[in-house]
Structures are given as C-alpha cells and as structure tokens.
C-alpha positions in Angstrom: 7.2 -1.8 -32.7 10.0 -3.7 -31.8 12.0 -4.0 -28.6 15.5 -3.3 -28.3 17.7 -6.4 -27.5 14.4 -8.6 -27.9 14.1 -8.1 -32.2 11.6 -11.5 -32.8 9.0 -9.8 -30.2 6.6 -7.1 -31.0 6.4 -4.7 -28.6 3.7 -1.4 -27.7 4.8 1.7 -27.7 3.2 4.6 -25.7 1.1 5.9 -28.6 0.2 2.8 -29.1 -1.2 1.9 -26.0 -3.3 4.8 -25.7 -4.8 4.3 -29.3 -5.9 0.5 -28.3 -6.8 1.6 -25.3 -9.2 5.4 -25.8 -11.3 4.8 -22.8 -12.4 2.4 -20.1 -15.0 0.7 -23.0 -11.9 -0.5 -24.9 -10.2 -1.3 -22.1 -12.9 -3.8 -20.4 -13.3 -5.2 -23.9 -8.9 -6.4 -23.4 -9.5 -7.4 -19.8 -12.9 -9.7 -20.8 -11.6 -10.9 -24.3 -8.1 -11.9 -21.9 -9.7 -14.4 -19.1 -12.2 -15.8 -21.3 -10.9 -16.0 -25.0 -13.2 -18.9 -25.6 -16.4 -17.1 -24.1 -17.8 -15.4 -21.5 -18.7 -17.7 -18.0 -19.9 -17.5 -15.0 -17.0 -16.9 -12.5 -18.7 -18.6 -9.6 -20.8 -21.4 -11.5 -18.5 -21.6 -14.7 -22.2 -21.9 -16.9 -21.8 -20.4 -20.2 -25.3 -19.6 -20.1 -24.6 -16.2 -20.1 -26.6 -13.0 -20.6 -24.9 -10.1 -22.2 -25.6 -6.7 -21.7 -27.6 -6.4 -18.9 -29.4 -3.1 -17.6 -27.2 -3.6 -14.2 -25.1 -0.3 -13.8 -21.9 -2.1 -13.0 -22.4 -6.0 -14.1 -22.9 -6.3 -17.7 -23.2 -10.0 -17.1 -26.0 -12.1 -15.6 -26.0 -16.2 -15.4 -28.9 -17.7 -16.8 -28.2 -20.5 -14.2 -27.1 -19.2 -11.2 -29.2 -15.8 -11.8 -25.9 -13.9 -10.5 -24.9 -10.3 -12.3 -21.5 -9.8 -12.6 -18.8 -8.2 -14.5 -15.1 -9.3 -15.4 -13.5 -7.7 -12.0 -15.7 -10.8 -9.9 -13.3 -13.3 -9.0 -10.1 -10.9 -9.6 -7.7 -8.7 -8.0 -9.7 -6.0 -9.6 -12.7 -6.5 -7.4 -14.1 -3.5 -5.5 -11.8 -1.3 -6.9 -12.9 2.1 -8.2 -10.2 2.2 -10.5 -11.4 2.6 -14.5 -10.5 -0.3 -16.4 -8.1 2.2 -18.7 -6.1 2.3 -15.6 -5.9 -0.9 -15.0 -4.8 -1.4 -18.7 -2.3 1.1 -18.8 -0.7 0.0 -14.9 -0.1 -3.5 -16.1 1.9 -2.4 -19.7 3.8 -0.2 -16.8 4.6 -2.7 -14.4 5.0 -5.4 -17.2 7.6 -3.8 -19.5 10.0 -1.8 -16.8 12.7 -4.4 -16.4 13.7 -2.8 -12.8 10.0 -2.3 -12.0 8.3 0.8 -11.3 8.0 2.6 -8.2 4.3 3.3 -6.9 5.5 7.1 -7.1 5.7 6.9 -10.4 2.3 4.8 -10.9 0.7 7.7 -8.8 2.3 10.6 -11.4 1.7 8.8 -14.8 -2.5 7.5 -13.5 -3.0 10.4 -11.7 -4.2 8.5 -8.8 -3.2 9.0 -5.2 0.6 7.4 -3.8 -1.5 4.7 -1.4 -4.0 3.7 -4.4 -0.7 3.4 -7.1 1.2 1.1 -4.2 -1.8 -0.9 -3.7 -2.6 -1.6 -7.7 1.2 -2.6 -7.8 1.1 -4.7 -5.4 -2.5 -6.3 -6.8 -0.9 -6.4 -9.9 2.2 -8.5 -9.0 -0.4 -11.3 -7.8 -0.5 -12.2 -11.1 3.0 -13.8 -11.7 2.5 -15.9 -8.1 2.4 -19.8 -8.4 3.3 -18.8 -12.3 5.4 -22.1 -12.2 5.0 -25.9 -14.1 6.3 -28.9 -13.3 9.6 -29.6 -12.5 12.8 -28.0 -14.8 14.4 -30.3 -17.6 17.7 -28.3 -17.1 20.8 -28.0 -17.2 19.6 -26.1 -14.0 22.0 -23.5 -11.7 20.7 -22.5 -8.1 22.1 -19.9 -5.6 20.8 -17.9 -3.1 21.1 -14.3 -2.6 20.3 -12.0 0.6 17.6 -8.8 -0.1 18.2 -5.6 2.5 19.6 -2.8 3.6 22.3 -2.3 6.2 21.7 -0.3 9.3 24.9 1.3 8.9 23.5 2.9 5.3 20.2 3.9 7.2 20.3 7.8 8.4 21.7 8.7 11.8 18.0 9.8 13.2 17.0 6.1 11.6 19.2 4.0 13.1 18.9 5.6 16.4 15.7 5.3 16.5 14.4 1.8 18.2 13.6 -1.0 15.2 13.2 -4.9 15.5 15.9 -6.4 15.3 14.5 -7.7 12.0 14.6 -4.4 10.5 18.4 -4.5 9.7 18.3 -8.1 8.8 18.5 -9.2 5.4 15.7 -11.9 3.9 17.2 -15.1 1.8 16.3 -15.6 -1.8 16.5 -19.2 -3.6 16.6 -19.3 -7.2 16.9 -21.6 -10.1 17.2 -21.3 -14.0 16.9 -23.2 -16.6 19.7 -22.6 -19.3 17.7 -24.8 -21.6 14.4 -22.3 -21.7 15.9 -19.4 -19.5 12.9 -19.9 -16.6 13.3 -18.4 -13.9 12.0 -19.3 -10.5 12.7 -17.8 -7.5 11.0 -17.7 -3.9 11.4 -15.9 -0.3 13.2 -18.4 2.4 13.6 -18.4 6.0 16.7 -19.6 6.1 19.8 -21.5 4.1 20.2 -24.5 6.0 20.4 -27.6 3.7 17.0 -29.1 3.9 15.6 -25.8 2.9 17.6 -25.6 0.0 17.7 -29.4 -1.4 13.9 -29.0 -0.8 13.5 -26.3 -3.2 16.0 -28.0 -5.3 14.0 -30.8 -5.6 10.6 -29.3 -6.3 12.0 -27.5 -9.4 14.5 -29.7 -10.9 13.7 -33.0 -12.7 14.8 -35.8 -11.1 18.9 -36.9 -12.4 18.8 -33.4 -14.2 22.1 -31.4 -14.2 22.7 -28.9 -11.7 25.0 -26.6 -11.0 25.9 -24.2 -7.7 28.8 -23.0 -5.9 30.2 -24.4 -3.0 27.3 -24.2 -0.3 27.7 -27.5 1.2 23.6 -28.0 1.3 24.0 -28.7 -2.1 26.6 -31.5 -1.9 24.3 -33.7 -0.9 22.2 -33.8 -3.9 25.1 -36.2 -5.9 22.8 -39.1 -6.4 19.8 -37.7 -6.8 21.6 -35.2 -9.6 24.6 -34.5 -11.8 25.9 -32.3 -9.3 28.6 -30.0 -10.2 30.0 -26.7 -8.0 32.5 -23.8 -8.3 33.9 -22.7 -5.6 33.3 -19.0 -5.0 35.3 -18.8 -1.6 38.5 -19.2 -3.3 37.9 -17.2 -6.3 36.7 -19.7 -8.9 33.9 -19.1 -11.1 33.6 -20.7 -14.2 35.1 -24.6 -14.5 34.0 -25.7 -18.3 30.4 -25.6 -18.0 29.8 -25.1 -14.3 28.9 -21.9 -13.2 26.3 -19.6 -11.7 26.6 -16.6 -14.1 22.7 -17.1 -15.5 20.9 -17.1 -12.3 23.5 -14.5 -10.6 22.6 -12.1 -13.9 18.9 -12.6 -12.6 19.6 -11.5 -9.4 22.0 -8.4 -10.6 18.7 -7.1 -12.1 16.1 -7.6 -9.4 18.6 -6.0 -7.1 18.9 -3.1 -9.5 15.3 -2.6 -9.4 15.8 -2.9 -5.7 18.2 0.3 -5.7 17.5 2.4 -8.5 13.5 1.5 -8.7 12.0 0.6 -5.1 15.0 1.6 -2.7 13.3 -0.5 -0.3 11.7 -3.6 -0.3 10.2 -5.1 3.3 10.8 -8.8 4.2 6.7 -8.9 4.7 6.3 -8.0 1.2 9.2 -9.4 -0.8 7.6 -12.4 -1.8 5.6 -10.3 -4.3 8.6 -8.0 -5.7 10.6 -11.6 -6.3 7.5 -12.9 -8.3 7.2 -9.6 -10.1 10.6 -9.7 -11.0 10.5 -14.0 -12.0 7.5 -13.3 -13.9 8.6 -10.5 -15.9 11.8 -12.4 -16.8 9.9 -15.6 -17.6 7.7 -13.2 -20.3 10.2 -11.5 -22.1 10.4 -13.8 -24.8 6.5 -12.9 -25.4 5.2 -9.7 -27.4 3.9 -7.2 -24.8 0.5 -7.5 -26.0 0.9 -11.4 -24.7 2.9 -10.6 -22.2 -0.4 -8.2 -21.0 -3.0 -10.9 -21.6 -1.2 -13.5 -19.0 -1.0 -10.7 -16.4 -4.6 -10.0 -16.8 -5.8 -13.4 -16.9 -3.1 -14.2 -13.8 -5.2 -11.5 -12.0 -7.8 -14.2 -11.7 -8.2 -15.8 -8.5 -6.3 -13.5 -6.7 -7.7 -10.6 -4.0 -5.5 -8.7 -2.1 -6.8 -6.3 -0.2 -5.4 -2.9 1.4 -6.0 -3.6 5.0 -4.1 -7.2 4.4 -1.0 -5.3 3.0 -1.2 -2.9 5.9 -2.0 -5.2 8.8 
C-alpha cells in the first residue's frame, strides 16, 4: 500500500497489519527478528551461545554462558509488562503512523486495554525515538524556539479558581533545528531562552561554519563567526529575505502543536520531553516504509524502562 503524499514509501494498511500480525507468535517473531537481525544474543552478556526453545514458560531463550533464561522483552521497555506481544505490535504501527499522535483514549478503545495501561504503553513507546540523534547537522540548518501550554484564562472557571503552582499556567520552551538538506528534525525541552542555552544547543547540532538561519532573537547573533549566520526579523513583519527563513522548522512545530490540540489537549511540562521526541522521531521516519519505520521503534525500545510509578511520582 502506499501513503498518501509519501508515493516512494510502502506503507501497511489495517488489514494488513492484522494478517502479519494473527497472534502474539507472529508478533514476538517481528519484535525478535527486529533487535537482533543478525541473531539472537544474550541481552546481559551479548554471547551468541544461545539456546533456543527452552521449556521456560515465559523465556524461550537461555545463555549457554551466562546460564540466564530470557526472552526478547529483557533489556526493553517491554519488560514486566503483561501486555501480549500482538499489542505491542499493533500500539507501535498506531503511535508510529498518526502524524498528530494518538491519544491514550484511543490506545485504550482500539487494544481493549484499560485508559492507565494505554497511557503508560504510549509513553513506553515514545522511549524509543529519545537520543534518536547523530552527529552534528551538515545544514543549511534553521533554529527557533516555540512555547508548549495552555493559558489559564482558556482553563474552566472551577479550574482556574482552584489553587495550582504557579507552574501550572506557565508555558515550557522548545528549541528546535532542521536540516533543509535531509529534513532532520531535532528538537528538545529547555528551561529557558537565554543565549547560552540556545547557542549551546546550536552548537551541539550544527556542524561547525555550517549555515544557519533564525529570526531575530538576539542569542543567536552571537553565533557570526562560528557560522554563516543569517536572520529575519519577525518583530517587524519580515519573513522570508532570499533564502533566510524559518518556514521548515516553524511547519514542524505547526504539527506537533496540532497534535497538541486536536490529539492530546494537554501535554504536562514533566512529560513533554517525551511528546517532543515522539513527534521528532516520527518526522525523522517518514521518509521510511512503515514496516522500517516499525523495526527502529522496536529495536529503539531497547535499553529503555520506564516504569509507571516513575511517570506518576
């Protein structure tokens, strides 16, 4: 099947999925074939003296070396969940191929799992796209910053008279950078927009003398010398001047905050971090057919625990 606006990709369509993916069998066979495509290891040794099939009743795996059983959750965000691998399977083509996201609501509907369990495999799930980045961007390269919240005044009477943290009502900066060349995206949760925050992220994502463009903040102003600087002054309505602009990372934000409105209607400053990977890394894969696009989420799920009492806390 192919995706609308993306014609070179292939992507899955709902009967699809649920023909590659019949039960949890198939759906283990995706999620072991995805972290180790050259064979199975041992996730806490790395031996490849591996025993297959063992009589365990939930690790199929046991080290020769080590003599530890395990099973292709170890070492994952899966691990300790009770979920069946099918809905594990069928949550990341979910979360991976709707642009604005999708809301744990839904998740909880379409799994038939409860509200808290949906939220939690979301959130487990958008693990994978953290420290998804390289080295440093070739460019040309645009940066701006955006600011992610509501407004007490849109909050509900009985909200806002409530008492809240002054924190509550305040909205949480967003850097961002991309790369007109390859269209990356990288993006990442600030505390603030002074200028050594911003030339810092600056420099740890563009290539040294690369082009950059951004509007008028004045933290960037001091990156001429280190860059080819160039700016557009938003404050008194310019935009575009030739090739200096923010339009590409501004069309980036447009979308997450879409998802933000439409999709999650709320996003807390304690867990924004993960929504602005989720929305990075699902930009940076769109180029990808959805079956690759699945396989990097699954094998990004390595390494990575996050557990419910830490998202609660």
């Amino acid at each position: 099947m192919t995706a609308a606006g993306m014609s070179h990709r292939t992507g899955i369509s709902l009967t699809e999925l649920f023909a590659r993916f019949p039960d949890d069998a198939a759906a283990e066979r995706f999620f072991v074939e995805s972290r180790w495509p050259d064979g199975i290891a041992c996730p806490r040794c790395g031996s490849v003296n591996v025993q297959e099939k063992t009589t365990h009743k939930t690790m199929p795996f046991r080290c020769r070396d080590c003599r530890r059983f395990f099973s292709v959750r170890v070492g994952t965000a899966m691990a300790d969940s009770k979920l069946g691998y099918r809905t594990w399977a069928i949550a990341v083509y979910l979360v991976t191929t709707s642009l604005k996201g999708v809301s744990s609501m839904k998740l909880h509907r379409d799994l038939g799992v409860t509200q808290k369990t949906a939220w939690h495999l979301a959130h487990r799930i958008r693990q994978a796209w953290t420290d998804d980045g390289g080295g440093p961007l070739g460019g040309p390269v645009e940066v701006d910053e955006t600011y992610v919240g509501g407004l007490a005044k849109n909050r509900h009477a009985s909200e806002r008279d409530r008492p809240h943290r002054r924190s509550d009502f305040e909205k949480t900066p967003v850097v961002g950078v991309k790369d007109r060349a390859t269209g990356e995206v990288r993006a990442r949760v600030v505390t603030a927009t002074d200028g050594d925050t911003l030339r810092g992220f600056v420099r740890e994502n563009a290539a040294p003398g690369s082009q950059v463009y951004s509007d008028g903040h004045a933290a960037y102003t001091s990156l001429e010398g280190e860059y080819k600087h160039a700016a557009v002054q938003h404050s008194v309505g310019t935009y575009v001047i030739g090739q200096a602009h923010t339009n590409g990372i501004e069309s980036f934000w447009s979308m997450m905050k879409r998802g933000y409105i439409g999709t999650y209607h709320w996003m807390s400053a304690k867990h924004l971090d993960r929504y602005v990977d989720e929305f990075s890394g699902r930009h940076n894969q769109r180029p990808m057919d959805t079956a690759d696009q699945m396989r990097r989420v699954a094998r990004g799920l390595v390494g990575k625990r996050l557990q419910y009492g830490e998202l609660t806390a």
